[in-house]
N, C-alpha and C positions, 0 to 999 in steps of 0.2 A: 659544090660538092655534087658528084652525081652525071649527070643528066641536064642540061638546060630548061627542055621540057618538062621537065621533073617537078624542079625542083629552084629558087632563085636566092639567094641571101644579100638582104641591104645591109651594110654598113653603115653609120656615120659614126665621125671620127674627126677628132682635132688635134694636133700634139703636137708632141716632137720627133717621135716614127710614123711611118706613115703606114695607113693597115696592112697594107703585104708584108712588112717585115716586120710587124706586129705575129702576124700567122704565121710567118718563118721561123720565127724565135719561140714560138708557140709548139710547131712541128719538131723543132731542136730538141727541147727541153722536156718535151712526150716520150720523147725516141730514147734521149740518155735515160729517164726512169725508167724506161722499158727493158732498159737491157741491162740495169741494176736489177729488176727485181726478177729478168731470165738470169740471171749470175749468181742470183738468192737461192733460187726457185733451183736450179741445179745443182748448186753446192748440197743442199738439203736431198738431191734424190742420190746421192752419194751413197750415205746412211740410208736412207727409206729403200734404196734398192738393196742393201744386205738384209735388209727386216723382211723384206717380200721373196729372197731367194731361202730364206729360214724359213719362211712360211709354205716354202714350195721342196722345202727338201732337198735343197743346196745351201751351201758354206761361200757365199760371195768375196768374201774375208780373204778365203785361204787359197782362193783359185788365183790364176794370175792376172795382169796387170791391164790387160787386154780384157780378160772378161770383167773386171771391176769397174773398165768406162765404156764397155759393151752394155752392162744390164744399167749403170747410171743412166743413159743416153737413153736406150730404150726403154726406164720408166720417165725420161722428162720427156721423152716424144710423142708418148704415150698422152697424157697428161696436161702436155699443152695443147696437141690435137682436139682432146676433146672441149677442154676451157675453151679451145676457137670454134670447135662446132657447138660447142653451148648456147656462145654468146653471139657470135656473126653468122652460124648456119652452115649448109655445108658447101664446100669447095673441093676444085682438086689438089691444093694445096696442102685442105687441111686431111684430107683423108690418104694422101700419101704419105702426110706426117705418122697418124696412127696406125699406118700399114708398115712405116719404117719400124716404127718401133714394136711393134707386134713380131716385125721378123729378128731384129735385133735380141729381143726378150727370146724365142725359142731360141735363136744361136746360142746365148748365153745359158740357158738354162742347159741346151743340151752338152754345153764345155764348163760349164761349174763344178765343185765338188761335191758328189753326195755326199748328203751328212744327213741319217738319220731317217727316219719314216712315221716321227710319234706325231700325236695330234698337232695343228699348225699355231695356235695361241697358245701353248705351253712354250712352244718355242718360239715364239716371238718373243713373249714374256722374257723367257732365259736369257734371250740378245740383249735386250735393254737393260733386263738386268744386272747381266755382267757389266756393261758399256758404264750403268752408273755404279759398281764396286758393290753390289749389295754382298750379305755372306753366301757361300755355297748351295746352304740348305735352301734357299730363297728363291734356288733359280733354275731348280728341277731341271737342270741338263741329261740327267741320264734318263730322261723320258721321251730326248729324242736324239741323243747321240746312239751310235750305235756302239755295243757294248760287247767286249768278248764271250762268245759261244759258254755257257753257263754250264756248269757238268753238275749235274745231279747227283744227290749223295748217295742214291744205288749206284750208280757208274762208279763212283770210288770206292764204296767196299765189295766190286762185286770183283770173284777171284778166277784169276784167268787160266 
């Protein structure tokens, strides 16, 4: 791994494989969980990115089909960018990743639907709790849906 100079690793080993295809089947079987659990990990920002474009005052829901794996994409870009700069540091790999998705995220936001302008954890709340069937009253939607122009009850008695 590495560097020679670096760094050296002994083995020993007796079997019936021999340690390189011991490591091979190793590197196999790393790779396939790896990209079950990026398969996981973006199924889920599916969901998480209509919860965050609610949060920003877009409807990811109701835009089209194009922006629904526009704003997915760039919160899983996002997101694994940073998990790699967390945990391996930085690269140019992993910073064109978070710069993809940073530009994918304003593309999207700026072709979303607007819906609404009220605080951002009412409506988040409201998402989920539609998504899980609660009643009406439970999911304070019209605190950030926007609501037809309101006429005041002097506007209606007042005589023209």
């Amino acid at each position: 791994v590495g560097n020679e100079k670096d760094s050296s690793i002994g083995l020993v080993h007796s079997g019936k494989y021999s340690a390189q295809d011991m490591l091979l089947a190793e590197d196999s079987d790393s790779r396939f969980k790896a990209t079950v659990m990026r398969a996981i990990f973006f199924l889920w920002s599916i969901a998480a990115s209509r919860l965050v474009g609610v949060a920003f005052g877009r409807e990811i829901g109701d835009s089209s089909f194009s922006v629904k794996i526009e704003a997915a994409i760039s919160l899983f870009a996002v997101l694994i960018g940073w998990l790699w700069l967390s945990i391996w540091g930085s690269s140019v790999h992993t910073y064109a990743l978070i710069i993809t998705g940073l530009f994918l995220a304003h593309l999207s936001y700026n072709s979303a639907v607007k819906k609404g302008s009220g605080r951002w954890y009412i409506a988040v709340w409201s998402k989920i709790a539609k998504w899980a069937n609660l009643a009406p009253e439970m999911r304070q939607e019209d605190s950030y849906v926007p609501s037809p122009k309101r006429v005041d009850v002097d506007e209606r008695t007042k005589v023209s």
